[in-house]
N, C-alpha and C positions, 0 to 999 in steps of 0.2 A: 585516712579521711576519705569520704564519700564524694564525688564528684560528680553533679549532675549533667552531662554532657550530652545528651542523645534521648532523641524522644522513642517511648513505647512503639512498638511496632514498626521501627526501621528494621527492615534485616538486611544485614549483608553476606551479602554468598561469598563463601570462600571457597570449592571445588566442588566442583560436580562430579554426580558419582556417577559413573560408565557400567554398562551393562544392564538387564533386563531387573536386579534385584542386589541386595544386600543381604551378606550372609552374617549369621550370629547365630548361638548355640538356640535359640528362640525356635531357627527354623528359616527360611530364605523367601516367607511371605512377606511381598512386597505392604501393602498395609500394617500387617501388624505390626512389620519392622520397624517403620515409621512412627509408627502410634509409640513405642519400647523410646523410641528414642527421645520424642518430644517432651515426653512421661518424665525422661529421668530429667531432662533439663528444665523444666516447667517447675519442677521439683526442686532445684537446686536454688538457695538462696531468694524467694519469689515472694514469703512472709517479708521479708526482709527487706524487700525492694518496696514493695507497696506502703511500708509505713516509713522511707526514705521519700517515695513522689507523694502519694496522698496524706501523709499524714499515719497518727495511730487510729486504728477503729474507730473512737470517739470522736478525735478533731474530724472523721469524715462524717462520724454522722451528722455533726453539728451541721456540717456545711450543708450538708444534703438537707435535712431538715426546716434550713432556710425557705427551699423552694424545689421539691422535690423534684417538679416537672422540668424544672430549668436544666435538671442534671441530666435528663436525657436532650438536649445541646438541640440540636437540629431537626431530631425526630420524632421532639416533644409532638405536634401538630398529628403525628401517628398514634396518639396513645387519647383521645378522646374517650369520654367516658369508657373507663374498664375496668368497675368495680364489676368483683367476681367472673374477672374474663380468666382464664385459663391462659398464661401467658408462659413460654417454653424459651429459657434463655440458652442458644447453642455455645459454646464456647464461652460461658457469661466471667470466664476468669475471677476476679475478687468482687463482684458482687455491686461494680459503680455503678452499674446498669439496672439489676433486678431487686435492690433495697429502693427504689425512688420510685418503681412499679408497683410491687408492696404496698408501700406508701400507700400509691394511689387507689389501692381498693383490688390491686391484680394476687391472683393464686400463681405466685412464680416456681417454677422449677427451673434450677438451676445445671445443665450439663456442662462440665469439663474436664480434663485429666488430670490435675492437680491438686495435692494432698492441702499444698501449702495454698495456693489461692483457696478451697474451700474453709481453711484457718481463719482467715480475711475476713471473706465473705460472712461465713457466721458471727463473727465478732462484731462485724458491720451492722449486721442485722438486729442483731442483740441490744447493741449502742444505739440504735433507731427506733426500739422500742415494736417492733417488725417482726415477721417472720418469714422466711425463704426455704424452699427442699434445696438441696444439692448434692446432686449425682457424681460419683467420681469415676470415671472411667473413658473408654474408647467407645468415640460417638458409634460408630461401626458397630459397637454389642449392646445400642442400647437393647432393652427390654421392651421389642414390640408389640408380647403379648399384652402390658400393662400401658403403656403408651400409644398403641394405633390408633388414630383419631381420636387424641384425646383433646389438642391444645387448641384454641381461639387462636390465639397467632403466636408465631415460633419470629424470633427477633434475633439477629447476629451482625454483632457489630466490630469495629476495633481491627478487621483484618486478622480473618481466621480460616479463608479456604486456601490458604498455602500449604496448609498442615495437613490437605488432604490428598493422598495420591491421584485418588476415583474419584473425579467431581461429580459426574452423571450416578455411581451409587450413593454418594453423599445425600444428593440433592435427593436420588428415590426416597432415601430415609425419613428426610425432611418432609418430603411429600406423605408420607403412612405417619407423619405424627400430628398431622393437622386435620381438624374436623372439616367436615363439607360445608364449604360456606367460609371459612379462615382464611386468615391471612400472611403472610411470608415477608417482613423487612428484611431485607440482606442488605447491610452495606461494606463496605470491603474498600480496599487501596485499587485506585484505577488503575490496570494495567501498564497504559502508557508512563504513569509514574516512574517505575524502573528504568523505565529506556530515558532519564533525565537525568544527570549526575546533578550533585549538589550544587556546582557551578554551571549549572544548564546544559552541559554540551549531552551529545546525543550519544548514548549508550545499543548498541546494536544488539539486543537479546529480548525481543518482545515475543519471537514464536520460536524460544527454549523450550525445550519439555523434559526434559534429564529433570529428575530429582537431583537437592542437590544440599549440600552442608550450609548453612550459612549462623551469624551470630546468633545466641540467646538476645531476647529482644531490648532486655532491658540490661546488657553485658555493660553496656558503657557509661552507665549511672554508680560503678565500682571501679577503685584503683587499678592502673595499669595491671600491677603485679599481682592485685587479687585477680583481674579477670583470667588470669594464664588458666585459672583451674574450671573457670566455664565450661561446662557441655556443650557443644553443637547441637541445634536443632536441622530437622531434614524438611524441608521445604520442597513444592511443586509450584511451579507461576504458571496462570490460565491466560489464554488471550482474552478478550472482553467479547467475543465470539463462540467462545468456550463454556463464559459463563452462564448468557444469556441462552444459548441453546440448552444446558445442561438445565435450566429453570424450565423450558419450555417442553424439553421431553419428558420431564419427568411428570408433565401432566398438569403444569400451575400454567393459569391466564396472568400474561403478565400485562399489569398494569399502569407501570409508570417506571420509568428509568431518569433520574437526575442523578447530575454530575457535579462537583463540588471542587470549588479553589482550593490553596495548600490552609494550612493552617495559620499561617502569617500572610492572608490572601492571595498567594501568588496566584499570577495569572495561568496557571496550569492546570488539569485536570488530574486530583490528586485524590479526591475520594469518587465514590457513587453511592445509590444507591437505589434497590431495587425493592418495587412494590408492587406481590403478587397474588393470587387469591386460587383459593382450590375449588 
């Protein structure tokens, strides 16, 4: 039996890996390493999860279909008129984000590494009467000759730059997919988050930089004894100094930074989010 126990996008580290890289028959490229890794775990039972939290395809789209824009939660007020905007989901996972864009009149592409979340996502789409691209691969190979300033605004949500070794080459990429004049939503898990345990005491690991093993995100929505066979994902944590510089070298005017209670309001700073323009 299924046990919902832990929300999406909690991770927990479980050892950190020492040394300058990680070796595998792949090669001891720190990126790609990471990328092999996350791949296989993203991969591993991920169909299966999303129609355990959201529902099958249909019950989602129903929902969404309610009120598309409600589904973008927070950052609805970001998405005013954007029929035929050109809109770039980086990490868009199973698509709860980029069918409700859709909807609204947007040309979405979807980027992620996962076979099984793109399964989702098209189902979703399909169920919504919609349509969405999706790209399956390592953000690091998109295809720049096809993508260089191509997108109105590139959107990433859910807490997705842990998965990235390079923040400052991430973000350049990010930067060469947006047209002149676009826009950059990044929102992401506030750093100081981590350094807060579930019972609030103070956790001493805010300026970590080891890559590092920690849970599959959605591990503990599965039986004890099924989770023994989860994959580990390989995580990197940025200070909130990290991030924001890495935004602004890479050449985006940033424009608004808000900060976000938990999701059961606590009085903590648990998300952000970041509004910037090229």
């Amino acid at each position: 039996m299924h046990k919902a126990r832990a929300s999406i996008g909690q991770i927990v580290v479980k050892k950190r890996i020492r040394g300058i890289g990680l070796v595998y028959k792949g090669g001891t490229n720190l990126m790609n390493d990471q990328s092999i890794i996350n791949k296989r775990a993203w991969e591993y039972r991920a169909y299966e999860f999303w129609n355990i939290r959201d529902g099958t395809p249909m019950e989602k789209a129903k929902e969404i279909l309610k009120d598309p824009k409600a589904s973008l939660k927070k950052h609805q007020h970001h998405f005013e008129s954007i029929e035929e905007m050109k809109i770039g989901n980086i990490c868009g996972s199973n698509g709860r984000k980029a069918v409700p864009l859709s909807l609204l009149g947007a040309d979405v592409t979807v980027f992620d590494i996962s076979e099984e979340n793109k399964k989702y996502a098209l189902e979703l789409a399909d169920c919504a009467n919609t349509s969405i691209d999706f790209i399956v691969g390592d953000i690091y190979d998109i295809d720049l000759s096809k993508y260089t300033e191509h997108f109105d605004i590139l959107y990433l949500e859910g807490g997705v730059l842990h998965y990235f070794n390079d923040i400052n080459k991430f973000m350049d990429i990010l930067f060469s997919l947006i047209k002149l004049g676009g826009k950059l939503i990044l929102s992401d898990f506030h750093p100081l988050k981590r350094c807060i345990s579930s019972d609030f005491k103070y956790v001493p690991e805010y300026f970590d930089k080891n890559l590092q093993k920690g849970d599959l995100a959605y591990k503990n929505y599965f039986d004890e004894q099924e989770q023994q066979d989860f994959p580990d994902v390989s995580v990197r944590f940025f200070t909130l100094s990290e991030i924001i510089n890495s935004v602004i070298k890479s050449g985006f005017t940033l424009q608004q930074f808000d900060e976000h209670r938990g999701w059961n309001n606590e009085n903590i700073p648990f998300e952000f989010t970041i509004l910037a323009k090229k």
